[in-house]
N, C-alpha and C positions, 0 to 999 in steps of 0.2 A: 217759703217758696217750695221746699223738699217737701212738706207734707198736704201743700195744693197739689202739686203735681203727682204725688203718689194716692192721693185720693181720686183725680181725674182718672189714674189709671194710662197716666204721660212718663214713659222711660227715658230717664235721665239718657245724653249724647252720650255718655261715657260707657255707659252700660248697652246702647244699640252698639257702637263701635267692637266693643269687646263680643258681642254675639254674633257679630258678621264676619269677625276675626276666627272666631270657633267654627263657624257655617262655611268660609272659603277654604280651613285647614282640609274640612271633610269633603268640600268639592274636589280639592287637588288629589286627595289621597283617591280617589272614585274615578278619576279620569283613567283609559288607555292609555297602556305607557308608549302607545309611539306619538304620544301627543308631547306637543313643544315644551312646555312648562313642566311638566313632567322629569323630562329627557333633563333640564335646566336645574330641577330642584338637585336631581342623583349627581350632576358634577361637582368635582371639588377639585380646587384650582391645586390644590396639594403643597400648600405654606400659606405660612399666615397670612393674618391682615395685614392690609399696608398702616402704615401710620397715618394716624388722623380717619379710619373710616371707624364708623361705630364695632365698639366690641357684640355686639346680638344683631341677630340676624330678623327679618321678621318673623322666625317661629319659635324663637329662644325662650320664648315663654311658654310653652304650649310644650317645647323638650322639656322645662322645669316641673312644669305641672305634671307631666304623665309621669317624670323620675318620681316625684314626691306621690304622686299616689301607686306607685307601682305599675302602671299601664303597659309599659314595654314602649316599644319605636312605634312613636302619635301615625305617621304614617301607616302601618298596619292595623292601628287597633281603631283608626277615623276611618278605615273600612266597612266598620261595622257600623253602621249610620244610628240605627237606634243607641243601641249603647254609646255610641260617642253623643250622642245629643242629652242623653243623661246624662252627663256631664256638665253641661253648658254652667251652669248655675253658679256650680262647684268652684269651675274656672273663671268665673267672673268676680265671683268672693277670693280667689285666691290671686287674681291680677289686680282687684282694686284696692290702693294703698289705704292703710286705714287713718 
């Protein structure tokens, strides 16, 4: 089925998910910051998790990847929309489990 679909030129769910995930990090990062989501992402409640919520956040992967390739804080460097889009790939090979 993996090599019907990759000869159709049909991208596996897992791999549209993870590029859409790469595509909203550079939206947020691109938006005004008097914009709501924005203002939402910079808060920090200033202590931990409560017990029983997940330990990652939905950008935990995206901070793992820019620490491991050296990127700096995903937030300023998904400013740069080209260079962050050359990435995409990168980061999909490196979010999908093997």
């Amino acid at each position: 089925a993996l090599e019907c679909a990759e000869q159709a030129g049909v991208k596996l769910w897992s791999r549209r998910c993870l590029e859409q995930h790469w595509k909203l990090a550079n939206y947020i990062a691109n938006l005004p910051d008097n914009r709501w989501l924005k203002r939402a992402l910079a808060w920090t409640a200033g202590r931990r998790r409560r017990i029983g919520r997940p330990t990652n956040t939905w950008d935990a992967q995206i901070q793992m990847y820019c620490r491991w390739r050296n990127l700096g804080e995903w937030r300023a460097t998904a400013m740069q929309t080209e260079f962050w889009l050359t990435h995409m790939d990168s980061f999909i090979e490196f979010s999908t489990p093997k």
